[in-house]
ZAPA-471141 format. One record per atom (N, C-alpha, C, O): x, y, z; residue number from 0; atom name. Coordinates in pm, 1 decimal. Example, Ala and Ser with C-alpha at 12.3 -4.5 7.8 and 13.67 -1.06 7.14 Angstrom:
2
        X        Y        Z  nr atom
   1319.0   -569.0    780.0   0    N
   1230.0   -450.0    780.0   0   CA
   1320.0   -330.0    780.0   0    C
   1423.6   -331.9    846.5   0    O
   1285.0   -225.0    708.0   1    N
   1367.0   -106.0    714.0   1   CA
   1290.0      3.0    787.0   1    C
   1340.9    113.8    803.9   1    O
END
This chain:
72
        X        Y        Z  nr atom
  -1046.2    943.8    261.0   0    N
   -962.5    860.8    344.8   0   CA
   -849.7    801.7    260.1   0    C
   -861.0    711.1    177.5   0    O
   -778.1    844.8    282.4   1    N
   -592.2    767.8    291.4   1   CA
   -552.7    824.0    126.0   1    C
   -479.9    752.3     57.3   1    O
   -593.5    925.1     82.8   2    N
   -552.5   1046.3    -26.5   2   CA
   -426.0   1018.7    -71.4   2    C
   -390.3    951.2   -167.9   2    O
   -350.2   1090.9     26.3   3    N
   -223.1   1127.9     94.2   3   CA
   -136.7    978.9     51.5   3    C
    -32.1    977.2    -13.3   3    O
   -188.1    892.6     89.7   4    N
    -83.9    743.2     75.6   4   CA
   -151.0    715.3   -104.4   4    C
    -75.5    684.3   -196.6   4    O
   -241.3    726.8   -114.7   5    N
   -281.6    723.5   -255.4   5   CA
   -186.0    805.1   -410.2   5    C
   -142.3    775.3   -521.5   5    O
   -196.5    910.1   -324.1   6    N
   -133.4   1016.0   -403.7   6   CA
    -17.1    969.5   -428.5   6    C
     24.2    946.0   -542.1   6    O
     65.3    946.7   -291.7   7    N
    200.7    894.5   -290.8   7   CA
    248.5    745.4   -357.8   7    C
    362.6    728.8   -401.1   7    O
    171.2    667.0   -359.2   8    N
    185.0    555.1   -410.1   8   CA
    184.5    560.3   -555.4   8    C
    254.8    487.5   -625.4   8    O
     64.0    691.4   -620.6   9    N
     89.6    621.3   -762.8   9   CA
    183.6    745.5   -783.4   9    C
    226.2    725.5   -897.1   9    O
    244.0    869.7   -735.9  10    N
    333.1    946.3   -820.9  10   CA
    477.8    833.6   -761.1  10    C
    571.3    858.3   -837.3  10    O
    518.3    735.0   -665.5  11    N
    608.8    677.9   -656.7  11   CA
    621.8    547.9   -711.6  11    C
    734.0    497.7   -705.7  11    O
    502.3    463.5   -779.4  12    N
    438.7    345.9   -869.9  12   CA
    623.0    325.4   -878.1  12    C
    708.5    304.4   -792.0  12    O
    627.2    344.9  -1033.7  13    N
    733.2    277.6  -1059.9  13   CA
    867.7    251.6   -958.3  13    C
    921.7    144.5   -930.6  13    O
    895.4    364.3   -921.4  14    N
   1032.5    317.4   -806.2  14   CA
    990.7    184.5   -729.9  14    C
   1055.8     80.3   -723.2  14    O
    855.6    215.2   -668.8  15    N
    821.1     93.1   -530.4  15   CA
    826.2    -37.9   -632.8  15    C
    909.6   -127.6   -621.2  15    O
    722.9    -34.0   -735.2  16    N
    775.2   -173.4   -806.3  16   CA
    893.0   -218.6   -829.8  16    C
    917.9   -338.6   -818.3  16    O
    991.2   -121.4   -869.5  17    N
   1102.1   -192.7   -903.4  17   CA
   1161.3   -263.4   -749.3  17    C
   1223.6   -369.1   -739.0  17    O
   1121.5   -172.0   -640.1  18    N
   1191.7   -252.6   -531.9  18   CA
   1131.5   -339.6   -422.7  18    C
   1182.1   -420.4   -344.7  18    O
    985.9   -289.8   -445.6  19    N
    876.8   -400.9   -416.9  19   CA
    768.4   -488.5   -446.7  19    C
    686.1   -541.0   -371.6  19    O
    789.8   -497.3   -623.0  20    N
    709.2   -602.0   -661.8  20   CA
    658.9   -722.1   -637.7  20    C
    721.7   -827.7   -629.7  20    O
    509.0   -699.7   -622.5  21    N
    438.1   -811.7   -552.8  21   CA
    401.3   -805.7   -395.0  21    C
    332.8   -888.5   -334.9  21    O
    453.4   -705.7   -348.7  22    N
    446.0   -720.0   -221.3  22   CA
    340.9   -645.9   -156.8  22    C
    260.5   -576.6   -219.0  22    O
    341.8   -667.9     28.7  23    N
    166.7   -547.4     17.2  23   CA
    247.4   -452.0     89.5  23    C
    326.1   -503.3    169.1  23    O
    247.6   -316.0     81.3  24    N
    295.9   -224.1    138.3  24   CA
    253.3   -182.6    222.2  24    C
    133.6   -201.6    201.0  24    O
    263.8   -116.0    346.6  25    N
    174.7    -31.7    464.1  25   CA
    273.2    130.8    462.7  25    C
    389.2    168.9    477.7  25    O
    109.0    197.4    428.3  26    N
    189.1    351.1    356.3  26   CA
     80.5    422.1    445.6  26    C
    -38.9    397.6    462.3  26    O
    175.4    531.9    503.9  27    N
    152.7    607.3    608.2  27   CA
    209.7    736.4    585.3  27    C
    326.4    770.4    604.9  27    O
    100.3    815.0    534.9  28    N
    169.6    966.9    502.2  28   CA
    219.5    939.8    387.2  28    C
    174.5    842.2    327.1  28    O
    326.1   1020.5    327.2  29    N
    415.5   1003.0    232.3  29   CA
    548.7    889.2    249.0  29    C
    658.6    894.4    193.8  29    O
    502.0    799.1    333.5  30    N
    649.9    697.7    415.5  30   CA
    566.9    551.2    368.8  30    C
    453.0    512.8    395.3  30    O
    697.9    477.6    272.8  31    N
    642.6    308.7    292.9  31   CA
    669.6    263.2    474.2  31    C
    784.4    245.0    514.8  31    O
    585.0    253.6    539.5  32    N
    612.6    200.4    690.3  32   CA
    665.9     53.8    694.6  32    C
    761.3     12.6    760.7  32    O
    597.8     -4.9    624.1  33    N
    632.1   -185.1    643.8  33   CA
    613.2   -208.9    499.5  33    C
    582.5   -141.2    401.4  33    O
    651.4   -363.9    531.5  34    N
    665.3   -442.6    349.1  34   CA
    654.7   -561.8    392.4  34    C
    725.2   -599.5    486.0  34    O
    561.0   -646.6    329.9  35    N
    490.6   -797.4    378.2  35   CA
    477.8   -851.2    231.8  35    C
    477.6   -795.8    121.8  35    O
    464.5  -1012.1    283.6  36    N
    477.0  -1065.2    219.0  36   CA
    295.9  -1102.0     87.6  36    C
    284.5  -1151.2    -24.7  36    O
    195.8  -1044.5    187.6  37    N
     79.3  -1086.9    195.5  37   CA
    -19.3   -986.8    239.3  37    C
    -11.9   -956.1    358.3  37    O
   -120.6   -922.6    160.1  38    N
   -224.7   -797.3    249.9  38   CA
   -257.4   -873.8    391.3  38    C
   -288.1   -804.9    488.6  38    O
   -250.3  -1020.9    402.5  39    N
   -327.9  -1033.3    525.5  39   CA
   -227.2  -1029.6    642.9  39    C
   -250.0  -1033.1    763.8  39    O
    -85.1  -1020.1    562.0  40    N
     33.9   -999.6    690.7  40   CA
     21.1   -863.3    709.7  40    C
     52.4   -816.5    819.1  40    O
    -12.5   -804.5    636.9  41    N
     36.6   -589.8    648.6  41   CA
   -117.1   -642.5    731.4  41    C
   -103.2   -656.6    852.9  41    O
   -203.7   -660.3    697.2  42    N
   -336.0   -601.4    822.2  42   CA
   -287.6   -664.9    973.9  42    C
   -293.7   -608.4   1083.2  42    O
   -239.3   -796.9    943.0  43    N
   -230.7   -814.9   1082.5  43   CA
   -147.5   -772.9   1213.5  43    C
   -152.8   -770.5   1336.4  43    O
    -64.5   -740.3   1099.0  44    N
     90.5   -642.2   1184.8  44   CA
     -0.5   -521.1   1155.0  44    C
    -81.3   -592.6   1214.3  44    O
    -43.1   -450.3   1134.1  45    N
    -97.0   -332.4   1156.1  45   CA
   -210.4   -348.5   1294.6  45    C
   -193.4   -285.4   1398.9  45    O
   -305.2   -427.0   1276.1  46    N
   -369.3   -430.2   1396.6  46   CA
   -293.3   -455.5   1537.9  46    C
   -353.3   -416.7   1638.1  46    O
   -195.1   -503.3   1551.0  47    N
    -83.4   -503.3   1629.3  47   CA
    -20.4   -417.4   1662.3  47    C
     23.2   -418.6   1777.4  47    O
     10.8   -303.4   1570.1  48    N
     83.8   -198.6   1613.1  48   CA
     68.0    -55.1   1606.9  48    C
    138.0     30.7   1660.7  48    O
    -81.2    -34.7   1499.3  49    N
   -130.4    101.9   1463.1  49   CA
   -282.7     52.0   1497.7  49    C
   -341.2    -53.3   1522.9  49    O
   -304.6    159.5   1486.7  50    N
   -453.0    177.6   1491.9  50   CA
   -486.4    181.1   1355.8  50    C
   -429.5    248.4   1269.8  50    O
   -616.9     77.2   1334.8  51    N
   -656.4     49.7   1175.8  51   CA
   -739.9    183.7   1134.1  51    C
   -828.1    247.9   1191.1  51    O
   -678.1    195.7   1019.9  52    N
   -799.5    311.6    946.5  52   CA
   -664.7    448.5    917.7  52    C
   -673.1    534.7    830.3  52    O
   -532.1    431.2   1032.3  53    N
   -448.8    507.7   1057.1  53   CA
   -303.4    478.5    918.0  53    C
   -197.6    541.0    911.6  53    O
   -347.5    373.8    831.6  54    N
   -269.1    332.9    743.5  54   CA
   -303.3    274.4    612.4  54    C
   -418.1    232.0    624.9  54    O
   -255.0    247.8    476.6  55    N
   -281.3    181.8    397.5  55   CA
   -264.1     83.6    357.2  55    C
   -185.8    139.0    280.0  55    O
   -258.0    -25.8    327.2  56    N
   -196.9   -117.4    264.5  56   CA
   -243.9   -113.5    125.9  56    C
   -357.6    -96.3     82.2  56    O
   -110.5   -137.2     53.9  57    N
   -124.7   -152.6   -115.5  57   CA
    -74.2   -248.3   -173.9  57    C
     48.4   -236.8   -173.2  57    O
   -109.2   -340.0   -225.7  58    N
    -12.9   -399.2   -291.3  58   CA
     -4.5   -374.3   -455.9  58    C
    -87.2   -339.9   -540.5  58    O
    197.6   -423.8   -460.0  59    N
    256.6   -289.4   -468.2  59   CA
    287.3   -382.2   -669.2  59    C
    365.2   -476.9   -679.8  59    O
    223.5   -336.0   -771.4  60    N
    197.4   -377.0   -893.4  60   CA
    198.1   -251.2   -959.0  60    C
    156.2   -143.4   -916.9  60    O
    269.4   -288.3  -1105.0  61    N
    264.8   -161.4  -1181.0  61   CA
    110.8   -140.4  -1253.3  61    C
     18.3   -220.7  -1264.7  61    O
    120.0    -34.5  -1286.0  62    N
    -11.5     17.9  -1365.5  62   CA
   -100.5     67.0  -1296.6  62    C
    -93.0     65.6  -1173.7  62    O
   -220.0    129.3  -1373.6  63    N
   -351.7    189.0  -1293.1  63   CA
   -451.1     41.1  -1261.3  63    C
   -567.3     44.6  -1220.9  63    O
   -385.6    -62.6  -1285.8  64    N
   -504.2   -166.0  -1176.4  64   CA
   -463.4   -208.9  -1093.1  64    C
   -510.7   -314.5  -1051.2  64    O
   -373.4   -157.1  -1039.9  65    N
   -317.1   -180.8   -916.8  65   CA
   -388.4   -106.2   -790.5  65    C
   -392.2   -139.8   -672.2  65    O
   -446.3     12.8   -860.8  66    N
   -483.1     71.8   -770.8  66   CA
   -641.8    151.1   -797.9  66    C
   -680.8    246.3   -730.3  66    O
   -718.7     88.9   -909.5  67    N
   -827.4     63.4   -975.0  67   CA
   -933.9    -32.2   -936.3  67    C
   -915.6   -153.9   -933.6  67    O
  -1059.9     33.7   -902.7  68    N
  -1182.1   -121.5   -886.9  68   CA
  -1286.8    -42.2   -970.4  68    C
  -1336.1     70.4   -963.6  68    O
  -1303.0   -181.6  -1075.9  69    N
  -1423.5   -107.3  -1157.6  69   CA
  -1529.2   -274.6  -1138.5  69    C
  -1518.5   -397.2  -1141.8  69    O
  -1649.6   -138.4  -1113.7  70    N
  -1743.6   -268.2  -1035.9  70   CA
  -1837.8   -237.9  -1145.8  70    C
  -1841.9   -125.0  -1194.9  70    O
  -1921.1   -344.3  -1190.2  71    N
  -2043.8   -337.7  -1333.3  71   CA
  -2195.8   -363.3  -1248.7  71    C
  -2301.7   -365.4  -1311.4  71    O
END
């Protein structure tokens, strides 16, 4: 589930930081769809207008812990 926006997010990492650092992204396919201020604004405008599960939200930080969970 959500590969595709995965993939795209970290081969596009640096560009989106430079123009959206800090922010939470909603990535759909290979397309940034929206840009919020807050993951809990991208979920809530998403439940509003997509169907959940149909999008990603990332927020949008350089490096591999941005997009990294290491659980012990």
């Amino acid at each position: 589930m959500f590969e595709e926006e995965l993939d795209f997010f970290i081969k596009n990492q640096d560009g989106l930081v430079k123009k959206y650092a800090g922010k939470a992204l909603v990535i759909k396919g290979n397309e940034v769809c929206a840009v919020h201020n807050t993951p809990l604004e991208a979920y809530v405008q998403i439940q509003r207008d997509q169907q959940l599960g149909k999008a990603m939200i990332q927020v949008c930080l350089p490096g591999p812990d941005a997009y990294t969970v290491t659980i012990n």
